[in-house]
N, C-alpha and C positions, 0 to 999 in steps of 0.2 A: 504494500500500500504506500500512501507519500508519510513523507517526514512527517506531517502535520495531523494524520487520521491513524491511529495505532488500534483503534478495538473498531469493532463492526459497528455500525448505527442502530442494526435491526435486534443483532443477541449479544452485545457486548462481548462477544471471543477478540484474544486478541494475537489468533493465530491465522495467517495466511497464506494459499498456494497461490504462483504464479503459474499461469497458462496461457492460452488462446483458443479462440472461436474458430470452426473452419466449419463448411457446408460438408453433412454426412455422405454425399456421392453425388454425380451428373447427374443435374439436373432438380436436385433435391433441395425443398424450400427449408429444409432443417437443417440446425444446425447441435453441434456438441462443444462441449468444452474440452478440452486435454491438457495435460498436466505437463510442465516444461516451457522450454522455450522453442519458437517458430525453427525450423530449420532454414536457411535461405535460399532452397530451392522451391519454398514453398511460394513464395513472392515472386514469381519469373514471371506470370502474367499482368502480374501489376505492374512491372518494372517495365515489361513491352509499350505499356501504356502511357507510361513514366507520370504519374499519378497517383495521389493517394498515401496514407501513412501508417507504420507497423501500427499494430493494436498489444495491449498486454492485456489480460483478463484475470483481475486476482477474484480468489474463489476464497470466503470465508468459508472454515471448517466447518464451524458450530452451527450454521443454517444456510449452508450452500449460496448464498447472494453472491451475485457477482459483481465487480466495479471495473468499468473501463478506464485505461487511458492511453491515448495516442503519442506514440517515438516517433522519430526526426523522419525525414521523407525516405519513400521505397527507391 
């Protein structure tokens, strides 16, 4: 999470995974969360595009909420 927000807003845990969102297969309006960091080939079609900014997705343990936020350009 940032410097500034240490415990969750919803369940007060003040334990956090980092991850990202990706769409579950072609074509598919779902999406999942996963645990880690983006690999940089996963970005290759954003990058053709030259568009757009990495996402992070931290996942509070204590009641799964997620909070976004967006790194420097693809």
């Amino acid at each position: 999470m940032t410097e500034t927000e240490t415990t969750c807003p919803v369940c007060g845990s003040a334990e956090f995974e980092e991850g990202y969102v990706d769409g579950l297969g072609p074509g598919s309006s779902l999406v999942g969360w996963s645990r880690g960091a983006r690999s940089a080939t996963s970005f290759r079609g954003f990058r053709q595009k030259r568009r757009g900014r990495a996402l992070v997705a931290w996942r509070c343990v204590g009641c799964d909420r997620l909070e976004f936020f967006a790194r420097g350009k693809l």
